[in-house]
PLY file of the C-alpha trace (Angstrom):
ply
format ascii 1.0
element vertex 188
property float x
property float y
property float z
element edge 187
property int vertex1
property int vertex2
end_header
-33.67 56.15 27.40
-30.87 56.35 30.27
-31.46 58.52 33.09
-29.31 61.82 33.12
-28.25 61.10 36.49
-26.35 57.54 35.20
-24.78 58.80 32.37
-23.33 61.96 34.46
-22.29 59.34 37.17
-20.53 56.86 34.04
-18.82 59.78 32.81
-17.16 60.91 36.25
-16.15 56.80 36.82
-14.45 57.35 33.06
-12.79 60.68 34.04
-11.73 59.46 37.88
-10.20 56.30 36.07
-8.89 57.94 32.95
-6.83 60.19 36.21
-5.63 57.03 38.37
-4.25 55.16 34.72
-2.09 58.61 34.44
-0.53 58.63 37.52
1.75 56.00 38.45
1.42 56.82 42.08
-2.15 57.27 44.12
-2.29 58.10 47.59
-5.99 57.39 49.50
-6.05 59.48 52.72
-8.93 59.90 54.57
-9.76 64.04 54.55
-12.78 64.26 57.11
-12.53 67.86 59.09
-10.47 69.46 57.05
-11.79 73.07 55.61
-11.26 74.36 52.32
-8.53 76.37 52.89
-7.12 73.06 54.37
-7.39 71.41 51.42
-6.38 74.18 49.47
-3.41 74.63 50.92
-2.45 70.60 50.63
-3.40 70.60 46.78
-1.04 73.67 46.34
2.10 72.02 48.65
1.33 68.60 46.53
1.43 70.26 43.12
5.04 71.10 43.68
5.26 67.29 43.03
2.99 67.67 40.17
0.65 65.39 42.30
-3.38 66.29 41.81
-5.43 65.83 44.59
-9.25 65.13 44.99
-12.06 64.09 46.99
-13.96 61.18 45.33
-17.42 59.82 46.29
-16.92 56.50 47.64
-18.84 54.48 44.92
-17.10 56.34 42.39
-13.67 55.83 43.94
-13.98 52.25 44.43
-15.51 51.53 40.98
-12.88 53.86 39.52
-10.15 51.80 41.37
-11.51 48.61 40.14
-11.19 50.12 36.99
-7.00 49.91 37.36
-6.72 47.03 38.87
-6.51 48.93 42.17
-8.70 45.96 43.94
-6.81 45.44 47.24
-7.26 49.27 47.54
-10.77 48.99 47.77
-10.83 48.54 51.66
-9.14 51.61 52.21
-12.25 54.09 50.26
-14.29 54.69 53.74
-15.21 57.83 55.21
-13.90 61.50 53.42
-11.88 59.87 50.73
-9.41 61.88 49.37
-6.90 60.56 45.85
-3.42 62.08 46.01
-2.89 61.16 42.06
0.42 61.63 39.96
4.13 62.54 40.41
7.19 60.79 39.58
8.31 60.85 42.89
6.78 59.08 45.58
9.22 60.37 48.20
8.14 63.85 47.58
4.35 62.77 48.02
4.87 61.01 50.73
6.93 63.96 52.72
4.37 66.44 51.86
1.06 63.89 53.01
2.81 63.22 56.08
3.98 66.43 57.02
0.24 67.78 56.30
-1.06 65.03 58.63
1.48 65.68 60.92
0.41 69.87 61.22
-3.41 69.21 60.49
-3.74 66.24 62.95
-6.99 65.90 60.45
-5.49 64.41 57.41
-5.41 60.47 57.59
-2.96 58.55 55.48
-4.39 55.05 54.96
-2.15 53.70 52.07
-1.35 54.09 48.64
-0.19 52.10 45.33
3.14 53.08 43.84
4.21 51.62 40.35
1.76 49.14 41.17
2.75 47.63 44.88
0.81 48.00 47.64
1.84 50.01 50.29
0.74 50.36 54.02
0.21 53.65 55.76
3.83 52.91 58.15
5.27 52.63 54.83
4.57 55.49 53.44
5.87 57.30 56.37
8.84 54.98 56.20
9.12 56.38 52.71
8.84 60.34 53.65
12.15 59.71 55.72
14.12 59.21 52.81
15.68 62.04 51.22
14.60 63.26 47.68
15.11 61.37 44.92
18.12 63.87 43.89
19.73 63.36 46.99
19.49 59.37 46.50
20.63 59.64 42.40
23.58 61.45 43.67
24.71 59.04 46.03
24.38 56.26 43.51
26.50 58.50 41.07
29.28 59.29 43.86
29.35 55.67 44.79
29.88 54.64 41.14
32.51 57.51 40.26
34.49 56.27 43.44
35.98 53.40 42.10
36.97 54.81 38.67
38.47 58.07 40.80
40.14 55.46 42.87
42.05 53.98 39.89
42.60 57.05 38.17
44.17 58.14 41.38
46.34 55.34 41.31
47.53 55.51 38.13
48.53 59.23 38.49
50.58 57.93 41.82
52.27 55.79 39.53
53.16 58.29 36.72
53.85 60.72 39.31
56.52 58.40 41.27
57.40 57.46 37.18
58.31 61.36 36.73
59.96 61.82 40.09
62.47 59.20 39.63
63.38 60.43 35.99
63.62 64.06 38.09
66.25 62.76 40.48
68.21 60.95 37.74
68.26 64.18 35.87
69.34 66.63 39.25
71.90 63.62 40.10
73.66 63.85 36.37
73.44 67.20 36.59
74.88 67.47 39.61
77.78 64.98 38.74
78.41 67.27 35.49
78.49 70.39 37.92
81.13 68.79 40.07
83.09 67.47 37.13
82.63 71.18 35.41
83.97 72.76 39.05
87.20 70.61 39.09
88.21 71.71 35.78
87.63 75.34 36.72
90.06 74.30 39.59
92.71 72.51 37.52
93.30 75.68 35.63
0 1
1 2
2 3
3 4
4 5
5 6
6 7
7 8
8 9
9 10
10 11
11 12
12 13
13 14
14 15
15 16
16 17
17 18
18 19
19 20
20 21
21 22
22 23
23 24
24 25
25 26
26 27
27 28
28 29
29 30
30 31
31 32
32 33
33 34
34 35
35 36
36 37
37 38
38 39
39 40
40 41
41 42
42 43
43 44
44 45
45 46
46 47
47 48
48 49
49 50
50 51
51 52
52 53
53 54
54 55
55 56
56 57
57 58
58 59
59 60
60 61
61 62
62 63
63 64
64 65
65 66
66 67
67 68
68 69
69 70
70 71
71 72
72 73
73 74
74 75
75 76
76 77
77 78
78 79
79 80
80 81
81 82
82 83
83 84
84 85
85 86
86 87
87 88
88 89
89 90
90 91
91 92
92 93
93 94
94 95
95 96
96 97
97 98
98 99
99 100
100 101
101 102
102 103
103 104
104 105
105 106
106 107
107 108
108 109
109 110
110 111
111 112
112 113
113 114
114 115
115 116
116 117
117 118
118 119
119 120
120 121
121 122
122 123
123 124
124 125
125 126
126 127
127 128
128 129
129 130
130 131
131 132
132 133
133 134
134 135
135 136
136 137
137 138
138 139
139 140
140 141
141 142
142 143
143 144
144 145
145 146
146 147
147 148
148 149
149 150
150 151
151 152
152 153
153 154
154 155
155 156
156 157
157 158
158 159
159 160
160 161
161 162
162 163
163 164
164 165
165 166
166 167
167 168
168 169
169 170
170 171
171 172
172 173
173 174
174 175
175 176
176 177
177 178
178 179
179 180
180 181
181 182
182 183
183 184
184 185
185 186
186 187
């Protein structure tokens, strides 16, 4: 018979790797010296982003990881691990970790995987410069609208001087036809 103690320990592996195949992103910081409230107060900022965030037992974390094919980020479970798990947007993530680290001075970024590349800790604070991903979509839509507003610009010039022209032949026939219309007036 298996020992209560392994099958607990199998079951949190399942449940930390069934929660690292969700997310597409997964942050590893390294938490040590934060408080509760600390860490209360990150998990609430990062689920704005819909990112979870835990503290994992090393052994669990780096079995777990192993689990996803998250080998190269074995290295980085030492010390206080905590998993910044989830989100759609890693720019988000990556502005709220830093920022934390930045006011706590406690919070330790040490890397993360995004849609499955490797990423360094400079990186990721590479990546928290970026605006948000809304900022960068609209960009990308403004830069592809600008040629198509370009031509359509154009073209209007073109009807425009079109309707112009047809405007001054009209005022210049009607202006000959006044002139003729005044010297008859005259004549009688």
């Amino acid at each position: 018979m298996a020992k209560i103690g392994r099958i607990c320990k199998e079951q949190m592996i399942k449940e930390i790797s069934a929660t690292l195949k969700e997310g597409k992103n997964i942050f590893v910081t390294d938490c040590t010296g934060l408080s509760v409230s600390e860490l209360s107060k990150l998990r609430n900022s990062l689920k704005i982003s819909k990112i979870r965030y835990f503290i994992v037992k090393n052994s669990m974390g780096k079995l777990a990881l192993k689990n996803v094919k998250g080998d190269a980020m074995i290295p980085l479970v030492e010390g206080t691990t905590g998993l910044a798990v989830g989100g759609t947007d890693p720019i988000a993530a990556s502005k709220t970790l830093v920022k934390f680290s930045k006011d706590s001075g406690k919070l330790k970024i040490k890397g993360a995987m995004l849609d499955g590349k490797i990423i360094s800790e400079g990186e990721i604070k590479e990546i928290s410069l970026l605006p948000p991903r809304e900022v960068l979509l609209a960009r990308i839509f403004g830069a592809m609208k600008a040629p198509i507003s370009g031509f359509v610009t154009v073209l209007q010039g073109t009807i425009n001087k079109f309707v112009y022209a047809i405007e001054a032949i009209r005022t210049k026939k009607q202006n000959a036809e006044d002139r003729g219309q005044k010297t008859e007036d005259r004549k009688i």
